[in-house]
C-alpha positions as CSV (number, residue, x, y, z in Angstrom):
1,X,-39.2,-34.2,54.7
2,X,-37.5,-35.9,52.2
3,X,-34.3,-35.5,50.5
4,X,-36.1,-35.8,46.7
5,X,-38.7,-33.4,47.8
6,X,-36.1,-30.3,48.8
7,X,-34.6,-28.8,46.4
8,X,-31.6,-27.7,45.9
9,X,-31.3,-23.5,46.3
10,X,-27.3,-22.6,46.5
11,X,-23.8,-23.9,45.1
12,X,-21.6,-26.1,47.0
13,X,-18.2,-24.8,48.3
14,X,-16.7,-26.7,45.8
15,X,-18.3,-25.0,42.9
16,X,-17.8,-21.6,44.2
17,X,-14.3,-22.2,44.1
18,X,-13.7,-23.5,40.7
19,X,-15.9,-21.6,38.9
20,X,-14.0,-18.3,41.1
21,X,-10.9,-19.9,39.6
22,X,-11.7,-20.0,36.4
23,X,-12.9,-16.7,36.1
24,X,-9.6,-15.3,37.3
25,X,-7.9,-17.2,34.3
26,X,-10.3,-15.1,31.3
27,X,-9.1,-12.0,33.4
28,X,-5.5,-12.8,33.4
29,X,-5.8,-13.6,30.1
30,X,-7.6,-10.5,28.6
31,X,-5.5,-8.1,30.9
32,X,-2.3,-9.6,28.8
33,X,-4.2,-9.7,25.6
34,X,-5.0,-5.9,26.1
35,X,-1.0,-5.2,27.0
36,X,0.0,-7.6,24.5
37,X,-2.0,-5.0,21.7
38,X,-1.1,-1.9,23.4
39,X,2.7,-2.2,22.5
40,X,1.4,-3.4,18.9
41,X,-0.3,0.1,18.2
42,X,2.2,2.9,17.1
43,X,2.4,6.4,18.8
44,X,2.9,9.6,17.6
45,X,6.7,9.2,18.5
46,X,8.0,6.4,17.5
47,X,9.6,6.3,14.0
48,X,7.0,4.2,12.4
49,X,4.3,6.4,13.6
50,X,6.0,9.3,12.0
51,X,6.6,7.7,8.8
52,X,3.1,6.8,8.4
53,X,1.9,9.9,9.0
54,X,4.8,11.6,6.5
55,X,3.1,9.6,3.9
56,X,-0.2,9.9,4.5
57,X,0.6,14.0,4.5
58,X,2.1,13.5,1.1
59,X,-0.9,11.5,0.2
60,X,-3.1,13.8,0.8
61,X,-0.8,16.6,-1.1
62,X,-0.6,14.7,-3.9
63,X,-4.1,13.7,-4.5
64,X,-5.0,17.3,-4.1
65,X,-2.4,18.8,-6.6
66,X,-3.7,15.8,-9.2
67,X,-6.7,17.5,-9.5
68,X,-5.0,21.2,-9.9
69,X,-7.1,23.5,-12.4
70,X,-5.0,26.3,-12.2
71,X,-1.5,26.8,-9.8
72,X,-0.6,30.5,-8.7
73,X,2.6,29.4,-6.7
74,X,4.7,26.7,-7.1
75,X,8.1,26.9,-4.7
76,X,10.2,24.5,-3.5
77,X,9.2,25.0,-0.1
78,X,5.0,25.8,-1.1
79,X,2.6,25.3,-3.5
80,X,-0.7,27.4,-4.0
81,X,-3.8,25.7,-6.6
82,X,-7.3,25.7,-7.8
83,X,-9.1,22.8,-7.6
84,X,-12.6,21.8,-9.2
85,X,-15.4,22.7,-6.7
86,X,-15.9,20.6,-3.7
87,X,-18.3,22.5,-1.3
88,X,-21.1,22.5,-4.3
89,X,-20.7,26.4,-4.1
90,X,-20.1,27.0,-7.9
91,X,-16.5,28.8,-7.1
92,X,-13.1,26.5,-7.2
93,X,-11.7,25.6,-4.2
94,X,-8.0,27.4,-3.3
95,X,-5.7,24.6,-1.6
96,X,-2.1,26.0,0.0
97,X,0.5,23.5,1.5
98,X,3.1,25.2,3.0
99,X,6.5,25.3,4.7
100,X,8.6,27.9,6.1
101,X,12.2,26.1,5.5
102,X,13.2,26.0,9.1
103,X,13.5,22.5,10.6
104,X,11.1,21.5,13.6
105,X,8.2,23.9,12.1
106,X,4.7,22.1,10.4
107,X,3.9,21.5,7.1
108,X,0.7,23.8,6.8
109,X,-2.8,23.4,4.2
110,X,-4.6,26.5,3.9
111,X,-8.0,26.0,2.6
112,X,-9.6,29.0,0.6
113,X,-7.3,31.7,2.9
114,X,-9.0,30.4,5.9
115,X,-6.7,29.4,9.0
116,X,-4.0,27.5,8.4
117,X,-3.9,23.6,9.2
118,X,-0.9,21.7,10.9
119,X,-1.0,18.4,8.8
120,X,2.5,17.1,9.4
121,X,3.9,18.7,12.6
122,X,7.8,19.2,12.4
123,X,8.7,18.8,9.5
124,X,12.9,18.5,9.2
125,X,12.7,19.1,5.2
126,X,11.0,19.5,2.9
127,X,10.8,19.8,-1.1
128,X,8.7,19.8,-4.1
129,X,9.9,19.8,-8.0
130,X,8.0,20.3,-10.7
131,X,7.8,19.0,-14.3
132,X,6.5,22.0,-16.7
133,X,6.6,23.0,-20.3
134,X,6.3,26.6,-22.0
135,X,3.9,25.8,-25.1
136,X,2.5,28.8,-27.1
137,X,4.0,31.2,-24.1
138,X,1.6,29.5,-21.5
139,X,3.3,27.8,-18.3
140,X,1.5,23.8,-17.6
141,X,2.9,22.3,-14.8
142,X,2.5,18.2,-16.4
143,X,3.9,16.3,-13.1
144,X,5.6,17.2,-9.1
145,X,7.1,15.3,-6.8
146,X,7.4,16.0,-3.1
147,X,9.9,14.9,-0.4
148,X,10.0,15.2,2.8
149,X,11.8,14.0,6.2
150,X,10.7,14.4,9.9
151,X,13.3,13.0,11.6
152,X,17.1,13.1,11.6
153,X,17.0,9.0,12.1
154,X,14.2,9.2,9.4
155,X,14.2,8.0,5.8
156,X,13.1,10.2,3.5
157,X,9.0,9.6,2.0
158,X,8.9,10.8,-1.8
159,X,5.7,10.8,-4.0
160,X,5.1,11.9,-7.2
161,X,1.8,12.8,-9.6
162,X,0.9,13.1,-12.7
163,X,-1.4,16.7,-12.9
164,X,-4.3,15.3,-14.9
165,X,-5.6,18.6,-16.5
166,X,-1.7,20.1,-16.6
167,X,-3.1,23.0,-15.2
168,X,-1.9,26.7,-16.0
169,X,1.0,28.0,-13.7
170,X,0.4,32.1,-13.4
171,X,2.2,33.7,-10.6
């Protein structure tokens, strides 16, 4: 037989090994890309972690309260509103955030009096002001701001709305 006629079935030792080689390189390579992006990502606690998820709390309070219809408590530490229906029910929609004033405890949301809803846990402080005017003997909150911190090392994260219907305060 022939050398043209046989053909060839199998990889030389040489290729085995450089082709081996080179393969271990793309794994060395992604195993550092993947530690490389594991330090990049933020945890739950570190500061920046925190922060971010300070703000995106107060976000969420803020965009809530800018829709206010009506607000039955508004505290310092709390505030309790009615907001236009969201569930396609026909009936508003009750929103709560709360605090109890002691550091290390959550920053709760209570969605029509069902079970409360950690949204920011340990909270250090926490604060909201409000901007209202008595016009014709009827309480409209017009504005709030809210504040908060989580840590002790922490910054404080402030936000502020404008209430677009300045809805009715009635305690």
């Amino acid at each position: 037989m022939t050398r043209s006629a046989c053909s060839r079935r199998g990889l030389t030792l040489v290729e085995v090994v450089v082709s081996l080689a080179a393969m271990g390189a793309i794994i060395v390579g992604l195993g550092a890309a993947i530690m490389v992006t594991a330090r990049i990502v933020p945890s739950a606690n570190d500061r920046t972690g925190t922060s971010l998820a300070a703000a995106e709390a107060l976000d969420e309070l803020m965009m809530d309260l800018e829709f206010a219809t009506r607000i039955t408590l508004a505290h310092p530490s709390g505030v309790r509103f009615f907001v236009p229906d969201r569930t396609n029910n026909g009936m508003e929609e009750e929103l709560a955030y709360l605090w109890s004033g002691s550091p290390g405890q959550p920053l709760l949301r209570i969605t029509n009096g069902g079970a409360p809803e950690t949204i920011l846990p340990q909270v250090r402080q926490f604060g909201l002001t409000y901007s209202a005017d008595n016009g014709g003997g009827v309480v409209r909150v017009r504005a709030t701001w809210a504040s908060v911190q989580v840590q002790r090392e922490s910054s404080w994260m402030h936000h502020g709305t404008r209430l677009l219907n300045a809805p009715e305060y009635a305690p």
